[in-house]
PDB file as gemmi writes it, atoms N, CA and C in Angstrom:
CRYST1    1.000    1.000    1.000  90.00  90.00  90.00 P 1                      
ATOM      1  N   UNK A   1      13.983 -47.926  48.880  1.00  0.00           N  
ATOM      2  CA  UNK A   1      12.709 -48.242  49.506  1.00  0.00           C  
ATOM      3  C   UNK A   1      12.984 -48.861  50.874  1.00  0.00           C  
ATOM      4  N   UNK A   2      12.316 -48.477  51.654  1.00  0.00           N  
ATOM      5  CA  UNK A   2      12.653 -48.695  52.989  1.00  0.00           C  
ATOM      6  C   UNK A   2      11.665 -50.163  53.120  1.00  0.00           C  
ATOM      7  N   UNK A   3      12.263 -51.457  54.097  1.00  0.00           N  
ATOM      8  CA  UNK A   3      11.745 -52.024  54.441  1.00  0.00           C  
ATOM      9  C   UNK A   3      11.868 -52.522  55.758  1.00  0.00           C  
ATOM     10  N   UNK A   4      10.141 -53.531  56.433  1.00  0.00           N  
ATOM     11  CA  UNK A   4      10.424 -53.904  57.645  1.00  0.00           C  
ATOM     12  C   UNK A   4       9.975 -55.305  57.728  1.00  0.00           C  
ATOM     13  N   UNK A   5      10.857 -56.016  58.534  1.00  0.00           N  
ATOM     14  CA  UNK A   5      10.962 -57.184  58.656  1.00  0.00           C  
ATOM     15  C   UNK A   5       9.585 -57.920  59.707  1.00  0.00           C  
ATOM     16  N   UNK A   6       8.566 -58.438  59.318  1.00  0.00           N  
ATOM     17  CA  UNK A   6       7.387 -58.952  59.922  1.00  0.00           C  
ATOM     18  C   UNK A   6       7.300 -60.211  60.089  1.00  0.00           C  
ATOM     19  N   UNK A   7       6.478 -60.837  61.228  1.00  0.00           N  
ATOM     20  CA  UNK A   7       6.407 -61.888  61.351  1.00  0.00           C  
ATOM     21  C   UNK A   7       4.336 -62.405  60.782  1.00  0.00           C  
ATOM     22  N   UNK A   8       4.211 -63.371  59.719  1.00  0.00           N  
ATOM     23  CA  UNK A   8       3.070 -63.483  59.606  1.00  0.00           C  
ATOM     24  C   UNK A   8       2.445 -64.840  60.672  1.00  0.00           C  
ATOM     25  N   UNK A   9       1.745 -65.177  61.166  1.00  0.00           N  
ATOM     26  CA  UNK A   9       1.109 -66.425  61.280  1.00  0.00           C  
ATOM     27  C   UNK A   9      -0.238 -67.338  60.780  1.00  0.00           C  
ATOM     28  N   UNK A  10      -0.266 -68.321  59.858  1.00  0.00           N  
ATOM     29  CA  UNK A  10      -1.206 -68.706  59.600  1.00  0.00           C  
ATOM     30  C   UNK A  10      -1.800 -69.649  60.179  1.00  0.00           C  
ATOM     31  N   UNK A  11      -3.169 -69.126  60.787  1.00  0.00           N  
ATOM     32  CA  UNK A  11      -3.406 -70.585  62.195  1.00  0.00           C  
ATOM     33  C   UNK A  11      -3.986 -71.678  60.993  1.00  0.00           C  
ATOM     34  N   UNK A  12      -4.227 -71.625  59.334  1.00  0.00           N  
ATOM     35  CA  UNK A  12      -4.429 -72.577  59.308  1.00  0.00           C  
ATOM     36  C   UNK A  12      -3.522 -73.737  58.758  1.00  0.00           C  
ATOM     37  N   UNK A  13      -2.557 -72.930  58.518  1.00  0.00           N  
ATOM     38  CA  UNK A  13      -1.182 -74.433  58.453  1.00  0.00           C  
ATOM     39  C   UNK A  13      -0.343 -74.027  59.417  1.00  0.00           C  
ATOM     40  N   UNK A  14      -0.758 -73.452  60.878  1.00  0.00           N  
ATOM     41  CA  UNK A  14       0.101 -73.699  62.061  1.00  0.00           C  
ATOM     42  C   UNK A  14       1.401 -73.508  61.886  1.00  0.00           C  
ATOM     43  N   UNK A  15       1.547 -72.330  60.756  1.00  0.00           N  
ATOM     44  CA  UNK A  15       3.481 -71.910  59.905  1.00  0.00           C  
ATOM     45  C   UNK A  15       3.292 -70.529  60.857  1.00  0.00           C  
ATOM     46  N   UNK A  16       4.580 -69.746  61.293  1.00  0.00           N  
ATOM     47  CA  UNK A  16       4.783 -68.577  60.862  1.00  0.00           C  
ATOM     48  C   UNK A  16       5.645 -68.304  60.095  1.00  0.00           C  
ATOM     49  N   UNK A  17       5.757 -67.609  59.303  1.00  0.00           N  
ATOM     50  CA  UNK A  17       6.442 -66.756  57.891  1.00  0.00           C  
ATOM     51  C   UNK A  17       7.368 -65.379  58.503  1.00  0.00           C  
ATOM     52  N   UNK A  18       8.869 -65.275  58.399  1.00  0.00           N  
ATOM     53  CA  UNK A  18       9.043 -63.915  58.408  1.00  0.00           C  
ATOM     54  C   UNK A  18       9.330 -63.425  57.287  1.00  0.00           C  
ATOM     55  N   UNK A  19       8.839 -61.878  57.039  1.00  0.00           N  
ATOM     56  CA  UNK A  19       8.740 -61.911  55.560  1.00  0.00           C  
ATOM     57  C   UNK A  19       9.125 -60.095  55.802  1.00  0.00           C  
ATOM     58  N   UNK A  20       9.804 -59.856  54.781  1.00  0.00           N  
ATOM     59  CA  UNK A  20      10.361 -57.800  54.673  1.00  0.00           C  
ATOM     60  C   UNK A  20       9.030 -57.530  53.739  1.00  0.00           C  
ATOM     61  N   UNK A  21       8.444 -56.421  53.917  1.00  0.00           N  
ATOM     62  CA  UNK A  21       7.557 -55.662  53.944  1.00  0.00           C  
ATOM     63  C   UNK A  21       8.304 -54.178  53.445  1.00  0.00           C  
ATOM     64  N   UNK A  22       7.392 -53.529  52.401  1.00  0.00           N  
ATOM     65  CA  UNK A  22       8.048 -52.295  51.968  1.00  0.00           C  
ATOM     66  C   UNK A  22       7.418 -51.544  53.114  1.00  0.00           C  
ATOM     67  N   UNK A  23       7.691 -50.407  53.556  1.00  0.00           N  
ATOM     68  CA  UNK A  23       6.680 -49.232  54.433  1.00  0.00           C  
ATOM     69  C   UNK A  23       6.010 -48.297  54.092  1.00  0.00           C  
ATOM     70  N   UNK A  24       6.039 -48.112  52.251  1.00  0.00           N  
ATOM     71  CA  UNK A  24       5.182 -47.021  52.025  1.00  0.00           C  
ATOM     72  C   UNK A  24       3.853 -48.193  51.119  1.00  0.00           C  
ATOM     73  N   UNK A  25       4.101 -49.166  50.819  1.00  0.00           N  
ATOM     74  CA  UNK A  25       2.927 -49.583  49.655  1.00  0.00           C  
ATOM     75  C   UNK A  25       1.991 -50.374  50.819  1.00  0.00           C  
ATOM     76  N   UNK A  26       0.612 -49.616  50.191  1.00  0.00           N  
ATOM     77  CA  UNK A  26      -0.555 -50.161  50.338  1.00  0.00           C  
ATOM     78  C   UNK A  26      -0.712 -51.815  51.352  1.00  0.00           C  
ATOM     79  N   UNK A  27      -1.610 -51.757  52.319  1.00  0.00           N  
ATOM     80  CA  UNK A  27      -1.370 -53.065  52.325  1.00  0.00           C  
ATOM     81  C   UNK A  27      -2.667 -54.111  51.900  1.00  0.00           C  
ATOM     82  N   UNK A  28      -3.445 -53.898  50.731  1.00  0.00           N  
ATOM     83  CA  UNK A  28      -3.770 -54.299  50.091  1.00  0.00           C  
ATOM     84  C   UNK A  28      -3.074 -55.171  48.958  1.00  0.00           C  
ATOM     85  N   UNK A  29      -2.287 -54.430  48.519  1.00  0.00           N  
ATOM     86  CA  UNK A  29      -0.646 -54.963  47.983  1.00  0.00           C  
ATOM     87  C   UNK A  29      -0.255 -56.215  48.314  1.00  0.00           C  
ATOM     88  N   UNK A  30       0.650 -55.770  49.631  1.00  0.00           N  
ATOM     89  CA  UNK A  30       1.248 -56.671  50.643  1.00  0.00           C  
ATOM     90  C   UNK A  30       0.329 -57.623  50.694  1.00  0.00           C  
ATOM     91  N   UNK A  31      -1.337 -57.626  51.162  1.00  0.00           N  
ATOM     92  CA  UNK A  31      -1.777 -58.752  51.551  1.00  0.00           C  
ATOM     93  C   UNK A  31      -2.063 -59.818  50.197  1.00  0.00           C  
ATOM     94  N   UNK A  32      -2.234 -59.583  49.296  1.00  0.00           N  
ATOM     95  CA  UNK A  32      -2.439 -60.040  47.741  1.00  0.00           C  
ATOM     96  C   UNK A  32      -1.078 -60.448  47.686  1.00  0.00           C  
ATOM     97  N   UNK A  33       0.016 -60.272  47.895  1.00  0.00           N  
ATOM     98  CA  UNK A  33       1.264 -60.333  47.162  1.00  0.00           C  
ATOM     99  C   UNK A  33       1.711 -61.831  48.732  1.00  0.00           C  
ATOM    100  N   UNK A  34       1.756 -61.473  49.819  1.00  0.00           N  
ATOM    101  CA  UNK A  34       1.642 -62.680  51.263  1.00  0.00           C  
ATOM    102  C   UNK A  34       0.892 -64.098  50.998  1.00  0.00           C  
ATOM    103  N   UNK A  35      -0.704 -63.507  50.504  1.00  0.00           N  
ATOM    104  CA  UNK A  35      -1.347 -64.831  49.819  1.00  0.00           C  
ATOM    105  C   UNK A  35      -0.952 -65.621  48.820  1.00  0.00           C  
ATOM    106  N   UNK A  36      -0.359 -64.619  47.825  1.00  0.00           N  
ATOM    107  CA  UNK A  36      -0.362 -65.479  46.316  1.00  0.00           C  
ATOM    108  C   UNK A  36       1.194 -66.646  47.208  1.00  0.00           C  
ATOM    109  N   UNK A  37       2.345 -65.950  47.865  1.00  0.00           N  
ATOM    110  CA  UNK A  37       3.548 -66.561  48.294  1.00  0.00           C  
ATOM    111  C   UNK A  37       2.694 -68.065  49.288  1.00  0.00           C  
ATOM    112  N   UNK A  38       2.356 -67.497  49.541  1.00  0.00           N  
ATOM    113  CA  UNK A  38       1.732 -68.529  51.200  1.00  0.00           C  
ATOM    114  C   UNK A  38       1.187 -69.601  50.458  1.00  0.00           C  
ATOM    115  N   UNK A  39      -0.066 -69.274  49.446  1.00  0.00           N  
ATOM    116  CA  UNK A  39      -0.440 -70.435  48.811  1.00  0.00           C  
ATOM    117  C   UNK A  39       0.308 -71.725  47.934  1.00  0.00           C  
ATOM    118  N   UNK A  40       1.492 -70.485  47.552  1.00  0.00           N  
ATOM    119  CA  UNK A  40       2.506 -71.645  46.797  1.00  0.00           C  
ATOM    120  C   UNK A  40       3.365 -72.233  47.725  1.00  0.00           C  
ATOM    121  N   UNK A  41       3.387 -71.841  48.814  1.00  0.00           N  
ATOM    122  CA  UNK A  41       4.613 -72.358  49.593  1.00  0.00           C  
ATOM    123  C   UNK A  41       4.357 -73.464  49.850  1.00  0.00           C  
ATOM    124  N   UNK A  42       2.634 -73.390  50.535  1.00  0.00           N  
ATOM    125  CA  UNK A  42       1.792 -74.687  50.988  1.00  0.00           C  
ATOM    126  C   UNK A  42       1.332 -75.752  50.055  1.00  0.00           C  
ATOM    127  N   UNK A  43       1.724 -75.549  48.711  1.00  0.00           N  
ATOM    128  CA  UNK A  43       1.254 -76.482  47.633  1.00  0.00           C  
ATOM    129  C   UNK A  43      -0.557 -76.389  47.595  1.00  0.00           C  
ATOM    130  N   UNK A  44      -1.508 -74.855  47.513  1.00  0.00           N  
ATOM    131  CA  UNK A  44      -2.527 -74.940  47.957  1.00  0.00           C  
ATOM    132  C   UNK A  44      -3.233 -75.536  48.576  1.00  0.00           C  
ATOM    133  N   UNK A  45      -2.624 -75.518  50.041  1.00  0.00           N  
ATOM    134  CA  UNK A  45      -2.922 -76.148  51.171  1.00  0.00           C  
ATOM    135  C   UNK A  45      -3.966 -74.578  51.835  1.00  0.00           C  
ATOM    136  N   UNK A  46      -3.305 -73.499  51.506  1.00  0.00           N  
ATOM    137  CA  UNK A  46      -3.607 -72.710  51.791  1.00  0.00           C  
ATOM    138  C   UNK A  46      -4.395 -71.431  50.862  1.00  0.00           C  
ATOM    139  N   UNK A  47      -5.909 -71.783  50.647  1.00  0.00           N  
ATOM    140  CA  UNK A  47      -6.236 -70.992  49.563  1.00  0.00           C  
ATOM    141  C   UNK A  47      -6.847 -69.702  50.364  1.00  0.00           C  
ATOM    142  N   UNK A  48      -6.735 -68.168  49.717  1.00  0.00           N  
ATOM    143  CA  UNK A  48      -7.352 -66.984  50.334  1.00  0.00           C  
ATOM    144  C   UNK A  48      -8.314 -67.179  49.713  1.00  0.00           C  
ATOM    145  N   UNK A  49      -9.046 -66.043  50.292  1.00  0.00           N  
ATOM    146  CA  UNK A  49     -10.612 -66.060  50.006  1.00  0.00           C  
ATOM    147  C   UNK A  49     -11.077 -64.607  49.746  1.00  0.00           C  
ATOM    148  N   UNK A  50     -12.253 -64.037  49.474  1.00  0.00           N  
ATOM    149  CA  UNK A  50     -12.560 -62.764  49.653  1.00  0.00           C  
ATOM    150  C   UNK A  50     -12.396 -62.128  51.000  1.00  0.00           C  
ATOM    151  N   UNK A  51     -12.766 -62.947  52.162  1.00  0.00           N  
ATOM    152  CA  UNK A  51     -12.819 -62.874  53.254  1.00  0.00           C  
ATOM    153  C   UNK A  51     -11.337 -63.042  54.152  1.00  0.00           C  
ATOM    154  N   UNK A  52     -10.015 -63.375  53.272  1.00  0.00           N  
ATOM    155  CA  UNK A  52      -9.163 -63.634  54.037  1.00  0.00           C  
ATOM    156  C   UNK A  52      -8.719 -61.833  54.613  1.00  0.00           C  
ATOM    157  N   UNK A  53      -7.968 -61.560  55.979  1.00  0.00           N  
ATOM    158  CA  UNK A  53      -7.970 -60.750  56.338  1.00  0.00           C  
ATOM    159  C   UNK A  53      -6.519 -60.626  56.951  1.00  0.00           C  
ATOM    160  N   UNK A  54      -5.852 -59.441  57.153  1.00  0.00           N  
ATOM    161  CA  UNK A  54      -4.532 -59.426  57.781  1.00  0.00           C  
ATOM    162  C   UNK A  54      -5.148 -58.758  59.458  1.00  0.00           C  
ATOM    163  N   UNK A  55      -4.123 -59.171  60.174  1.00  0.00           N  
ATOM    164  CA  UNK A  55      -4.982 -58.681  61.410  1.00  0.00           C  
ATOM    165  C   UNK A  55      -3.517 -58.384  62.575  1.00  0.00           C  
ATOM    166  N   UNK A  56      -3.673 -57.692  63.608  1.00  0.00           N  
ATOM    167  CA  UNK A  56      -2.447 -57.785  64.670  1.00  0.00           C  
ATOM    168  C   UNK A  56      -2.835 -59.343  65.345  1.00  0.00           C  
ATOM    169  N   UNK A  57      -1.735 -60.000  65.847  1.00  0.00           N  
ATOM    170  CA  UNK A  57      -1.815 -61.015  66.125  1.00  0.00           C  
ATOM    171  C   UNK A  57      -2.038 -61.283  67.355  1.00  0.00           C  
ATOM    172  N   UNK A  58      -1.978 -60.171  68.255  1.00  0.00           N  
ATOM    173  CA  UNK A  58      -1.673 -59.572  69.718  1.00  0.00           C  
ATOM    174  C   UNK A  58      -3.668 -59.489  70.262  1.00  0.00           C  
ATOM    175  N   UNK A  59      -3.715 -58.571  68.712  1.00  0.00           N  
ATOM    176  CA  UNK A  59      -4.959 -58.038  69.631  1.00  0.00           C  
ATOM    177  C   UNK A  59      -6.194 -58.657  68.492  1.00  0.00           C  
ATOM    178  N   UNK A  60      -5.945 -58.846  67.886  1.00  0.00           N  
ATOM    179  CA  UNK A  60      -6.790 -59.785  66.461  1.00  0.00           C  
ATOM    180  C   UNK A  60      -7.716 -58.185  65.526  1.00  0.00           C  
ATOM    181  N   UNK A  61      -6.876 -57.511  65.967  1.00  0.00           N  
ATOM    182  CA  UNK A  61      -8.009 -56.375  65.311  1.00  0.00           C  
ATOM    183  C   UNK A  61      -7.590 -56.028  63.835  1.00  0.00           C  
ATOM    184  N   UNK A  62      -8.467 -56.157  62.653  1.00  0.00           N  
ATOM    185  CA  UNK A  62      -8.104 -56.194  61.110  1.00  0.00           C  
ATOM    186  C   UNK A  62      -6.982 -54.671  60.907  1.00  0.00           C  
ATOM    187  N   UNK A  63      -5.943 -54.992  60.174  1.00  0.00           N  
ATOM    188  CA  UNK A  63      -5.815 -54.175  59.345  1.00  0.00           C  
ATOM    189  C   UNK A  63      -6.812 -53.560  58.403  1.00  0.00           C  
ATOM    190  N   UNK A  64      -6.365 -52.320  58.158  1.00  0.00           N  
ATOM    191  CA  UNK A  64      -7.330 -50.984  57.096  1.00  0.00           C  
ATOM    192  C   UNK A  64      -6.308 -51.243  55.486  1.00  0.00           C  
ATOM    193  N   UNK A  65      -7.056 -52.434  55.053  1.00  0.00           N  
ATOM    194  CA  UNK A  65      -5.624 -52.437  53.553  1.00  0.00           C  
ATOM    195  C   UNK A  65      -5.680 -51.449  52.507  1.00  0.00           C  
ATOM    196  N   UNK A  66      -6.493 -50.265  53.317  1.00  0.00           N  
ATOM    197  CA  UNK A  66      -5.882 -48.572  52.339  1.00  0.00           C  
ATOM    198  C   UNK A  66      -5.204 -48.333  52.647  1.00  0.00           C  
ATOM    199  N   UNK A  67      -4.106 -48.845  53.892  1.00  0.00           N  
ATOM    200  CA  UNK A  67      -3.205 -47.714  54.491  1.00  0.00           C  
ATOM    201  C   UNK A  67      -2.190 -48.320  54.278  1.00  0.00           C  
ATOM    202  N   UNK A  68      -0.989 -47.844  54.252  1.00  0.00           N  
ATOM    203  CA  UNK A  68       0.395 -48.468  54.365  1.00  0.00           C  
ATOM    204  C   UNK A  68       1.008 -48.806  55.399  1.00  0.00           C  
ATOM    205  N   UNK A  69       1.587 -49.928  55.208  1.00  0.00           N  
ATOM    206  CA  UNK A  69       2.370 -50.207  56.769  1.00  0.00           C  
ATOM    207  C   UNK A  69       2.826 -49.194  57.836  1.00  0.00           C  
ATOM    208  N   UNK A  70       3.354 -48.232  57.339  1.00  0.00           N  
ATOM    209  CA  UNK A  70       4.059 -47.161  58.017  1.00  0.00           C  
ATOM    210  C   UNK A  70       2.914 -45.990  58.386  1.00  0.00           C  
ATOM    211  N   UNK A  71       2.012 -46.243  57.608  1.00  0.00           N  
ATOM    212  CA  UNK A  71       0.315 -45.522  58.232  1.00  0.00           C  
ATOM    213  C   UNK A  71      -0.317 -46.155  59.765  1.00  0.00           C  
ATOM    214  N   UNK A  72      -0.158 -47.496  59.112  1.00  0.00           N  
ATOM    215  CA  UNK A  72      -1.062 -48.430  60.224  1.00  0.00           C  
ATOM    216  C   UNK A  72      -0.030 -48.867  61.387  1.00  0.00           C  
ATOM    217  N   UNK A  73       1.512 -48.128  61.267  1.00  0.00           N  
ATOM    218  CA  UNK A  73       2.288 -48.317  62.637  1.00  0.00           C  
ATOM    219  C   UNK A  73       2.837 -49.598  62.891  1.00  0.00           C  
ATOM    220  N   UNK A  74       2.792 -50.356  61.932  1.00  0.00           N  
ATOM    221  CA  UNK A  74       3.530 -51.098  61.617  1.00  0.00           C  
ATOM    222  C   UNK A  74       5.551 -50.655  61.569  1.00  0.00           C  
ATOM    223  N   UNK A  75       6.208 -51.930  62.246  1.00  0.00           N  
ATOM    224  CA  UNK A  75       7.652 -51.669  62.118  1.00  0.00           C  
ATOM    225  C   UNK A  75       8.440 -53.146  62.184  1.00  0.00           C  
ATOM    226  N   UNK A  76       9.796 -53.163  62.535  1.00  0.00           N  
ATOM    227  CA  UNK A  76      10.298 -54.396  62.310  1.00  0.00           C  
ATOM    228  C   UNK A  76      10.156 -55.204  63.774  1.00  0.00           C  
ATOM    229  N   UNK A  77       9.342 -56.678  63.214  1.00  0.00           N  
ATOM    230  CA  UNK A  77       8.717 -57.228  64.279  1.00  0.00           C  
ATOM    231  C   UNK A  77       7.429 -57.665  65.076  1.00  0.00           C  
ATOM    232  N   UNK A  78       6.946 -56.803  64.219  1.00  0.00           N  
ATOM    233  CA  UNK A  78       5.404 -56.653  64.739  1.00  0.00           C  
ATOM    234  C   UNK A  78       5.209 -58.054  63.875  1.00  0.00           C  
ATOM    235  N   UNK A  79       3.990 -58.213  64.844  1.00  0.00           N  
ATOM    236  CA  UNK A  79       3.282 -59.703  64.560  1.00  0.00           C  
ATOM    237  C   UNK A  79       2.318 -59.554  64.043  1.00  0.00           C  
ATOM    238  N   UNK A  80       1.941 -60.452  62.743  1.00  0.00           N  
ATOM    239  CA  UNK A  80       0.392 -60.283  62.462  1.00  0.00           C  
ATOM    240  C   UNK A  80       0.058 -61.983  61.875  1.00  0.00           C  
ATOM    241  N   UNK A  81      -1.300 -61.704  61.576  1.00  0.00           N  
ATOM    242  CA  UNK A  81      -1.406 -63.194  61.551  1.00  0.00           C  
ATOM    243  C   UNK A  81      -2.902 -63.014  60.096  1.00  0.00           C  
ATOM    244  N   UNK A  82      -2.864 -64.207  59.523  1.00  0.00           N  
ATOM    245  CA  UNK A  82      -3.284 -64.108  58.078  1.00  0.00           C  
ATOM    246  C   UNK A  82      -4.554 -64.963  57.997  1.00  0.00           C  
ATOM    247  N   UNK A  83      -5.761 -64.622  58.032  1.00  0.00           N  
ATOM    248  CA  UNK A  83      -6.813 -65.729  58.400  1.00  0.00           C  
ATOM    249  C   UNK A  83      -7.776 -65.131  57.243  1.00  0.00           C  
TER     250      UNK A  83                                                      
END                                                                             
């Protein structure tokens, strides 16, 4: 399984996370699987919501979490940020 190495940022505990990312699974997946990590890391400092969203960090525009990383052009490095 191929993976790529991402950088997350959460503006609300002011962390970034680098974290490997598969390139074919869903990122619905990924974003469920980023939250459940993030929340424990922070000692639920950091709870998701229905509304939490993955987004480019560059341009703030949401990820589509039907598509897979390697759909949505995602690669090693790219920035995104977790709100």
């Amino acid at each position: 399984m191929d993976k790529i190495l991402i950088e997350v940022f959460v503006p609300a505990l002011a962390r970034t996370y680098d974290v490997y990312i598969p390139l074919t699974t869903k990122l619905w997946e990924v974003e469920t699987l980023l939250t459940g990590a993030i929340e424990e890391l922070s000692n639920d400092y950091f709870a998701a919501t229905r509304d939490t969203v993955l987004c480019v960090r560059t341009t703030g525009s949401v990820l589509d979490i039907g598509m897979s990383a390697q759909e949505s052009g995602l690669h090693h490095g790219s920035r995104l940020m977790l709100i």
